[in-house]
C-alpha positions as CSV (number, residue, x, y, z in Angstrom):
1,X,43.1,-18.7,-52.9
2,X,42.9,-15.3,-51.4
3,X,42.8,-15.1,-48.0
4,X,41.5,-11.9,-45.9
5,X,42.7,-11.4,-42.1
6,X,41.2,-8.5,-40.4
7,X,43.4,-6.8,-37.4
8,X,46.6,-5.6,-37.4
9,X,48.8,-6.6,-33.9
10,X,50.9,-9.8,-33.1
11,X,47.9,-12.4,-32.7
12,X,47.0,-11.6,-36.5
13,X,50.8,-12.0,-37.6
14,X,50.6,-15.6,-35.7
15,X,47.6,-16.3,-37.6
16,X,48.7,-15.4,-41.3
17,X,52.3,-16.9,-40.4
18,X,50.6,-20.1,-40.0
19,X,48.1,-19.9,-43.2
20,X,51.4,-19.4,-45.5
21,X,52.4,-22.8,-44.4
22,X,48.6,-24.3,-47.0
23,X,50.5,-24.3,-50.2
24,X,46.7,-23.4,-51.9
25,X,46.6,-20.3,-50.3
26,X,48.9,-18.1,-53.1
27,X,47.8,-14.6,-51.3
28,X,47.3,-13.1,-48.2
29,X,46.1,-9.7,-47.6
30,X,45.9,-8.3,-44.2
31,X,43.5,-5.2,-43.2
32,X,45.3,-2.8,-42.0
33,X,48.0,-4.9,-40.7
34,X,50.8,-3.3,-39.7
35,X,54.7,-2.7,-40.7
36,X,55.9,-5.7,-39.6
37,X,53.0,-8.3,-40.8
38,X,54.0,-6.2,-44.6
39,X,56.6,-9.0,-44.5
40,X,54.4,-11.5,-44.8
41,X,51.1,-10.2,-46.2
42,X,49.6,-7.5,-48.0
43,X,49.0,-4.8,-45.8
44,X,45.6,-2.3,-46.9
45,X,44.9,0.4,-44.9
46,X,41.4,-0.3,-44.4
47,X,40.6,-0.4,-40.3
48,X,39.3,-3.3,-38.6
49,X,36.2,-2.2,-37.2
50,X,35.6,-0.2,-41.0
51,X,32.8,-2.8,-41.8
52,X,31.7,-1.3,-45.0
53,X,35.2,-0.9,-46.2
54,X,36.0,-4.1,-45.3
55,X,33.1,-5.8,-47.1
56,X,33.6,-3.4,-50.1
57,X,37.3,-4.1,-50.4
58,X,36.5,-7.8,-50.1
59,X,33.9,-8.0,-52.6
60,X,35.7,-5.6,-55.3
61,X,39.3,-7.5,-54.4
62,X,37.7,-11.2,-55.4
63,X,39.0,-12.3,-51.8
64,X,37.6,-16.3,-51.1
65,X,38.0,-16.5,-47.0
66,X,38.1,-13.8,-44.4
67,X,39.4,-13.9,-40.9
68,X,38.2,-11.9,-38.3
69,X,40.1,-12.2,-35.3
70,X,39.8,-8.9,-33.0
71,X,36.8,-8.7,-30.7
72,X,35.8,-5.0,-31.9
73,X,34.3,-6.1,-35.3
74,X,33.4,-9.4,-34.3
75,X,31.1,-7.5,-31.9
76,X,29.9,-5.1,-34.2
77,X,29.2,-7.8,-36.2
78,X,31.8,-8.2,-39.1
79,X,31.3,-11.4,-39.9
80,X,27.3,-11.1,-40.3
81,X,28.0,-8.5,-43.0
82,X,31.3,-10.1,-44.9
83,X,28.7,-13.9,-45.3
84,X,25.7,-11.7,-46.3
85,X,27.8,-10.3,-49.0
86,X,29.0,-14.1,-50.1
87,X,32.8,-14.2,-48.0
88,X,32.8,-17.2,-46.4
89,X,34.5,-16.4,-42.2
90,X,36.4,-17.5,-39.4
91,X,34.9,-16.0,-36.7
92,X,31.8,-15.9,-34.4
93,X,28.2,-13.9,-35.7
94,X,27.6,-10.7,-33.8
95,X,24.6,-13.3,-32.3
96,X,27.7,-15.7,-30.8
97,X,30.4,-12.5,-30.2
98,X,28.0,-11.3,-27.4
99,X,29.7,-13.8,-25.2
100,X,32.7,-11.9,-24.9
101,X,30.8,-8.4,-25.6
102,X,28.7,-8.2,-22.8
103,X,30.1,-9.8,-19.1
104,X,26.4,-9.6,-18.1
105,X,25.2,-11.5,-20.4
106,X,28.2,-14.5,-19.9
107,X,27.8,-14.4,-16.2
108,X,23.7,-15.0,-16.9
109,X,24.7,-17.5,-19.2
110,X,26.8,-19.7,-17.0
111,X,24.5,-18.9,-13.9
112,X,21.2,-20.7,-16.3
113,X,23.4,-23.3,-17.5
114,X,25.2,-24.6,-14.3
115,X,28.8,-23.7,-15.7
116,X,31.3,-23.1,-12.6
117,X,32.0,-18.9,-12.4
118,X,32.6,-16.9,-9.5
119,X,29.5,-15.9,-7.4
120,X,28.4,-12.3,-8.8
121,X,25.6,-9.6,-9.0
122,X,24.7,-7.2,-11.9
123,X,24.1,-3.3,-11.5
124,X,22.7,-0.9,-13.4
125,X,23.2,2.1,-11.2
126,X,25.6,3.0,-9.4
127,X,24.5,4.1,-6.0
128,X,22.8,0.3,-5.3
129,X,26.3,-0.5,-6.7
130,X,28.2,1.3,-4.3
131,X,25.6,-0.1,-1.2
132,X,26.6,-3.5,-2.7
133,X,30.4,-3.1,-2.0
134,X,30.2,-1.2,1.5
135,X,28.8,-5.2,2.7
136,X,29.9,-7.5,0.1
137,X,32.9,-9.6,1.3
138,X,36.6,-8.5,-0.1
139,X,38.4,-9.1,-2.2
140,X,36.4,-7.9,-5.2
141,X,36.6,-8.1,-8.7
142,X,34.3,-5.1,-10.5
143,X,33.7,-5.7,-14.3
144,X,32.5,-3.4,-17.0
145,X,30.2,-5.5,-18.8
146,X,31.2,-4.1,-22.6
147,X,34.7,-4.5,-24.4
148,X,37.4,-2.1,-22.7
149,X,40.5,-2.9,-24.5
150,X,41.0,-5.8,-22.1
151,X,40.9,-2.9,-19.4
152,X,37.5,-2.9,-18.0
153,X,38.4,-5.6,-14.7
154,X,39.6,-3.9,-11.3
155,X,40.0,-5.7,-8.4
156,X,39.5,-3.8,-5.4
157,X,41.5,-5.1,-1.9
158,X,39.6,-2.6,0.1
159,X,36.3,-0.4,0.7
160,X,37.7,2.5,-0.5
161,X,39.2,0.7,-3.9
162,X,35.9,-0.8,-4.2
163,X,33.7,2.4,-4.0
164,X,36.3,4.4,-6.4
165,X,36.4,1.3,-8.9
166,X,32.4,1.7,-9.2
167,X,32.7,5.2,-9.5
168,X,35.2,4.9,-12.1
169,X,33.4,3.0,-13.9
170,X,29.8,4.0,-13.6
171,X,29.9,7.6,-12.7
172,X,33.4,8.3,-14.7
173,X,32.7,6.4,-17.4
174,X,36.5,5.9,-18.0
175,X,35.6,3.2,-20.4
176,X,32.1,4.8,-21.9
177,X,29.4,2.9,-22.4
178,X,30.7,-0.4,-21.5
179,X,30.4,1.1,-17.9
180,X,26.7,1.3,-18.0
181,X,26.4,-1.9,-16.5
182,X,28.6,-3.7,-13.9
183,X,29.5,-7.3,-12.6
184,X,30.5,-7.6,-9.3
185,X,31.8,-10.7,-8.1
186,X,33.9,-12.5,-5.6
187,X,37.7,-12.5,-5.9
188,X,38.8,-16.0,-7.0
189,X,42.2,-17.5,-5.6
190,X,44.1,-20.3,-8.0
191,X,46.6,-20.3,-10.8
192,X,44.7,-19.1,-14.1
193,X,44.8,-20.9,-17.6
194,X,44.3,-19.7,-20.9
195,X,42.6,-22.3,-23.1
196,X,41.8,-21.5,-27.1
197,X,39.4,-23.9,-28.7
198,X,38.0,-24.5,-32.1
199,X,34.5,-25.0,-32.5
200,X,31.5,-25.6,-34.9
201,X,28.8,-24.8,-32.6
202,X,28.5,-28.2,-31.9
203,X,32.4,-29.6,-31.6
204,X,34.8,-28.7,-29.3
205,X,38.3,-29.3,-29.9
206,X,40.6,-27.3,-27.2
207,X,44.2,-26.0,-28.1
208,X,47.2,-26.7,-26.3
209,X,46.7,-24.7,-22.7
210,X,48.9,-21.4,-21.8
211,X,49.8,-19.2,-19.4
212,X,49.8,-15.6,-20.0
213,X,51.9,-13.0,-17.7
214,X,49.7,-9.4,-17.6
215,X,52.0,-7.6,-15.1
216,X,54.1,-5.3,-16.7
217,X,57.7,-6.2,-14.5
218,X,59.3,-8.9,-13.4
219,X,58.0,-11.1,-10.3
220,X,54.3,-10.4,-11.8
221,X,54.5,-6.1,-10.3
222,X,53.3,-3.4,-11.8
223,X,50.8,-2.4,-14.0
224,X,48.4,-5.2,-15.7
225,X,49.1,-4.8,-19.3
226,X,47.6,-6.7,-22.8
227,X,50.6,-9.4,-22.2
228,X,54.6,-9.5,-21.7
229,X,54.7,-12.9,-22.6
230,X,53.2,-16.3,-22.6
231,X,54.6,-20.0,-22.4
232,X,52.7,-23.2,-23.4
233,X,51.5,-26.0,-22.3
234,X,50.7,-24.5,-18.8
235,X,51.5,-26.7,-16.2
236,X,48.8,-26.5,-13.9
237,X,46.4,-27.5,-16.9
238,X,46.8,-31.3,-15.6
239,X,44.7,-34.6,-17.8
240,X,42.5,-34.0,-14.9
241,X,42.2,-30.7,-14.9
242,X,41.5,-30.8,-18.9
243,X,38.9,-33.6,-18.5
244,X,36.7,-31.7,-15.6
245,X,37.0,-28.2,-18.3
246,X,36.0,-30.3,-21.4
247,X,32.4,-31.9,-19.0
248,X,31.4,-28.9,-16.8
249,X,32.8,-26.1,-19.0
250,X,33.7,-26.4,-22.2
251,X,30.7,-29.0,-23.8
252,X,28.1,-26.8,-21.7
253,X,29.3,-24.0,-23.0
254,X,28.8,-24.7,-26.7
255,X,25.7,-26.2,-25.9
256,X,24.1,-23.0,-24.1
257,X,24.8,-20.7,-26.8
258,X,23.3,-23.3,-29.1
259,X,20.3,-23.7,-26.9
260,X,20.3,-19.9,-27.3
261,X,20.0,-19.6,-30.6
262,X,23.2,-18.2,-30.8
263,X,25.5,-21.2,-32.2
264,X,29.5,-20.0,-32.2
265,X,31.7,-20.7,-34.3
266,X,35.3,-20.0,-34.4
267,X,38.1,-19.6,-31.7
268,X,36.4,-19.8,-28.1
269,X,39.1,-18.2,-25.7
270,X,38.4,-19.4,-22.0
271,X,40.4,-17.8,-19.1
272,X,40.3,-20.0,-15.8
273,X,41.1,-19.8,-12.5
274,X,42.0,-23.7,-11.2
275,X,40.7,-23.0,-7.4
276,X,40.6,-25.4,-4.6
277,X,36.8,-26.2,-5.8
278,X,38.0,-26.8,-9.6
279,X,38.2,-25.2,-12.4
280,X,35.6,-22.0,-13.0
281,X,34.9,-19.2,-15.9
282,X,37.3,-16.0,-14.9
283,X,35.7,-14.8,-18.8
284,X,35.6,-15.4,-22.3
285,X,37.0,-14.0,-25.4
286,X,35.2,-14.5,-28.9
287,X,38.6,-14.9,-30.4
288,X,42.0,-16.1,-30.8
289,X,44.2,-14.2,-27.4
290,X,47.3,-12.0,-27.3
291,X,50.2,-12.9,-27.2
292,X,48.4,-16.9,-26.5
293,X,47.9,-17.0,-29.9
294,X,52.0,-16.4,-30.8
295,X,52.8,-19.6,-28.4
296,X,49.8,-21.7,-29.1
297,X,49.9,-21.6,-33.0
298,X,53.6,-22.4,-33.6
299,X,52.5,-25.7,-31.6
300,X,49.8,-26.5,-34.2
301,X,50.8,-29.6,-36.6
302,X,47.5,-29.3,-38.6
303,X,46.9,-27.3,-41.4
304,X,45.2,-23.9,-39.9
305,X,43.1,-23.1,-43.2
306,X,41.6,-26.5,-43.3
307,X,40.8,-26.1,-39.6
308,X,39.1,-23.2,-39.6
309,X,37.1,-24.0,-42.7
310,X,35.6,-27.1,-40.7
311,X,35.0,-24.6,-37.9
312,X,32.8,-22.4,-40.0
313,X,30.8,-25.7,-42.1
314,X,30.4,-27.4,-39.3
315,X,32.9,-30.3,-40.2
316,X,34.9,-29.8,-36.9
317,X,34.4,-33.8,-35.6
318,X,35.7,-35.1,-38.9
319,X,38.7,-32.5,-39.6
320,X,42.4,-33.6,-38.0
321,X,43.7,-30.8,-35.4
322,X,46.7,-32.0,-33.8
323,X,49.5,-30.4,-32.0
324,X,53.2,-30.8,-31.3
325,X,54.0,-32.5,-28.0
326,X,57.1,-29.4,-27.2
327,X,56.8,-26.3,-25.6
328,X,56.9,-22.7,-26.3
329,X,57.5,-19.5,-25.1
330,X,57.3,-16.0,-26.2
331,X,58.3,-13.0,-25.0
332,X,56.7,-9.3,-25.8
333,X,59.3,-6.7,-26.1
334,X,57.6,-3.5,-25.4
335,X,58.8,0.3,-25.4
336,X,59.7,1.4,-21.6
337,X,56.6,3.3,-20.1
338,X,54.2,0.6,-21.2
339,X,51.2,0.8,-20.7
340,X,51.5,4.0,-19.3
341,X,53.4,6.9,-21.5
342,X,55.7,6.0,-23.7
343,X,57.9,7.2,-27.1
344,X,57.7,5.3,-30.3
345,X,59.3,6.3,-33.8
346,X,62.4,4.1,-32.9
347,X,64.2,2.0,-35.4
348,X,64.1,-2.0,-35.3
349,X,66.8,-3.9,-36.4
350,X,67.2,-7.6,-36.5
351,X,69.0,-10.5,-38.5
352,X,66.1,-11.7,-41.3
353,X,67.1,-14.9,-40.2
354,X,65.0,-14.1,-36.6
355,X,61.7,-13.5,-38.5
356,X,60.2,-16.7,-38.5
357,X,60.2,-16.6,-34.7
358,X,58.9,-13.1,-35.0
359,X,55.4,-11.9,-34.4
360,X,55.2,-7.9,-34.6
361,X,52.3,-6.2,-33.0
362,X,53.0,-2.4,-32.7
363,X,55.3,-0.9,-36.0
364,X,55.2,0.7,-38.5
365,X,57.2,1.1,-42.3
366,X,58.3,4.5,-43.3
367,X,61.2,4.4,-46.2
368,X,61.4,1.1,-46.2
369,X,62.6,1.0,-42.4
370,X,60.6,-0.8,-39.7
371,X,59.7,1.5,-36.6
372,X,58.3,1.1,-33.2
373,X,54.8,2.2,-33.3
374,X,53.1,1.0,-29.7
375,X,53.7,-0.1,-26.5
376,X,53.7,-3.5,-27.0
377,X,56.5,-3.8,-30.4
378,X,56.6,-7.4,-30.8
379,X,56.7,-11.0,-29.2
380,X,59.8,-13.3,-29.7
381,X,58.5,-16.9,-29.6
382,X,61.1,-20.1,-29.6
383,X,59.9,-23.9,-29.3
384,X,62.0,-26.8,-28.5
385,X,61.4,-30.3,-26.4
386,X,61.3,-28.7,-23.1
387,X,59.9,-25.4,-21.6
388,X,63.1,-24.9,-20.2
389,X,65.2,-24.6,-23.0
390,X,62.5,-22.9,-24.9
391,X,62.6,-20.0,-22.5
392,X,66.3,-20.0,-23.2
393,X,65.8,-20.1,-26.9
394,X,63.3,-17.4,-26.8
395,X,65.7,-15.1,-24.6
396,X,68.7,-15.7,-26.8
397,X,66.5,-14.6,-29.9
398,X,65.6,-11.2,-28.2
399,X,69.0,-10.3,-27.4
400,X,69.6,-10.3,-31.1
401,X,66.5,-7.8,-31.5
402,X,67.6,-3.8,-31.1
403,X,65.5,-0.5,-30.7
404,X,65.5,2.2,-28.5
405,X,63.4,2.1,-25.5
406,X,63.2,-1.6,-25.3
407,X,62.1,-3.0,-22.3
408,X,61.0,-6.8,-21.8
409,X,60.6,-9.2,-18.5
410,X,62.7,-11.2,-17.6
411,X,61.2,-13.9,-16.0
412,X,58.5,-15.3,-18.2
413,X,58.1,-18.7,-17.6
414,X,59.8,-19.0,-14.3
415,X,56.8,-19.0,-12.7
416,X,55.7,-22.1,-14.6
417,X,58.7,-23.9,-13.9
418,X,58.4,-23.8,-10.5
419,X,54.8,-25.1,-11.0
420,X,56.2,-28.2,-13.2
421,X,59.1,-28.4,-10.8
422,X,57.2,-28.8,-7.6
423,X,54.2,-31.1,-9.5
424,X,56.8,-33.5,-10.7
425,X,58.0,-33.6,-7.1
């Protein structure tokens, strides 16, 4: 079979790293992919949110499954066009995507439903906006409602940060027109949990739970950036935890956008915030996360393929997904100046016998040599029985990585530690 994965960044290398493991899968091309992910797939350079070249190439390249894993096409409705041409898809309908493309619409959708999400209002100009936040109690969070590159959320500690994150927003339009509308809504307090799920529009079946670390230095300063690492399972993800998630979020969930008319199918990414009054919505992604995705897939014993082919013919209840009982961490090495300025062209050595643990995100291949190309290069990711010594693995790997301008944390997973350390006590 000839599988198609659309994106080209470290979640779409975990992805086609773990579909080479189905021996009927004999090729795998990747569109554009990206220097790195060349080792693994075929990389065409054919961009992700092209949606006539991608249908076109898939049609005229006899390819039998597509992935579509950013949120940029699955919003623009990618996976509408590739089934109306006959490619079967993992992924959501534009219909479905909406929950992640518009924060208005989620927040509506949990308010009708019941589903626990921080208390919010919705502006479409900006001077009731900025009235709003001269009252409204602080902390607040202030939301574009369209995609922003996983930018669009500033959290204002003050008056002033409040009125200059509308403005920004609304008036600036420093993220176009995703600031057209807003969400502002009380600041929540709690650890936060990243949980990916498969589902069929009708079956839920959550991953193992992680915890991702946004800030760009150690002891969680600095700039909020796409990731510098993740570790899984999370620790405050307790049974209990899980069991309130799966009844008051996770079920209603799938069962609103049903009740819509909008049925998803796919990877359902749910970022939580476990407050003192349970578990609520912080948002939701219509796709696999990154760098989750690089800790959460090594853990998966199942066969991917088969998984998401139940996910998409709505054979989720009957299909085996099953994970391994270890941990795993991964760390993001990045160029130094990320997410801010930064150089890139820098050569990246390491020992082939480190790729299988891996994932690049931002390089390219020029005469036959692999160089940095982003800010985020590429995410080291290590299992073993414990988180503990998969942290250690995982730092061991990256010392064995080289390029110029490298710059990682180095305290991913600490923070979870401490967590397991003080909930065992």
């Amino acid at each position: 079979m000839k599988i198609m994965v659309v994106g080209g960044g470290g979640r779409e290398h975990a992805v086609i790293k773990a579909l080479k493991k189905n021996p009927e899968i004999t090729e795998i091309v990747a569109l554009p992919g990206n220097g790195g992910i060349a080792a693994d797939a075929t990389c065409v350079p054919v961009g992700a949110t092209d949606l006539d070249g991608l249908v076109k190439y898939a049609c005229e390249n006899a390819v039998d499954f597509a992935v579509v894993t950013p949120d940029d096409p699955l919003v623009m409705g990618a996976v509408d066009l590739l089934e109306a041409a006959g490619i079967p898809c993992f992924g959501p309908n534009k219909n479905a995507a909406i929950l992640e493309g518009s924060k208005v619409f989620s927040k509506n959708l949990m308010k009708k439903y019941g589903i626990p999400t921080a208390a919010y209002e919705v502006f479409t100009s900006s001077s009731e906006a900025l009235d709003y936040v001269e009252t409204a109690p602080l902390p607040l969070v202030v939301k574009a409602d369209g995609l922003a590159l996983g930018k669009g959320v500033l959290i204002a500690q003050t008056r002033q940060e409040a009125v200059e994150a509308v403005k920004t927003i609304m008036e600036d339009k420093k993220f176009g027109a995703s600031g057209n509308q807003i969400v502002v809504e009380e600041f929540l307090e709690g650890p936060e949990v990243s949980v990916l799920a498969f589902t069929d529009g009708k079956t839920v079946v959550p991953m193992v739970s992680s915890m991702d670390h946004k800030r760009a230095k150690d002891h969680d300063e600095g700039l909020n950036t796409g990731g510098m690492g993740t570790i899984a399972p999370n620790p405050y993800y307790t049974p209990s935890v899980a069991d309130t998630c799966m009844e008051q979020i996770f079920l209603p969930t799938i069962r609103a956008m049903a009740e819509e008319g909008r049925p998803f199918r796919g990877c359902l990414y749910f970022g939580l915030m476990v407050t003192k009054n349970g578990p609520k919505v912080i948002e939701y992604n219509c796709r696999f996360g990154d760098p989750e995705a690089q800790v959460v897939l090594p853990l998966l014993e199942s066969d991917l393929f088969t998984v998401m082919q139940a996910c998409r013919n709505g054979l989720l209840a009957e299909t085996d997904v099953s994970f391994s009982s270890d941990s795993a961490c991964c760390v993001i090495m990045a160029s130094d100046g990320y997410p801010s300025s930064y150089q890139k062209g820098f050569a990246i050595s390491f020992d082939p016998d480190l790729s299988a643990d891996v994932y690049v995100a931002g390089a390219k291949l020029e005469n036959e040599k692999l160089l940095t190309s982003g800010g985020r290069v590429l995410g080291v990711t290590c299992k073993a029985e414990t988180l503990k010594d998969a942290i250690a693995l995982a730092y061991e790997q990256v010392k064995k990585i080289h390029f110029d301008n490298a710059y990682y944390r180095k305290d991913i997973g600490q923070r979870a530690l401490n967590a397991g350390a003080v909930q065992e006590g």
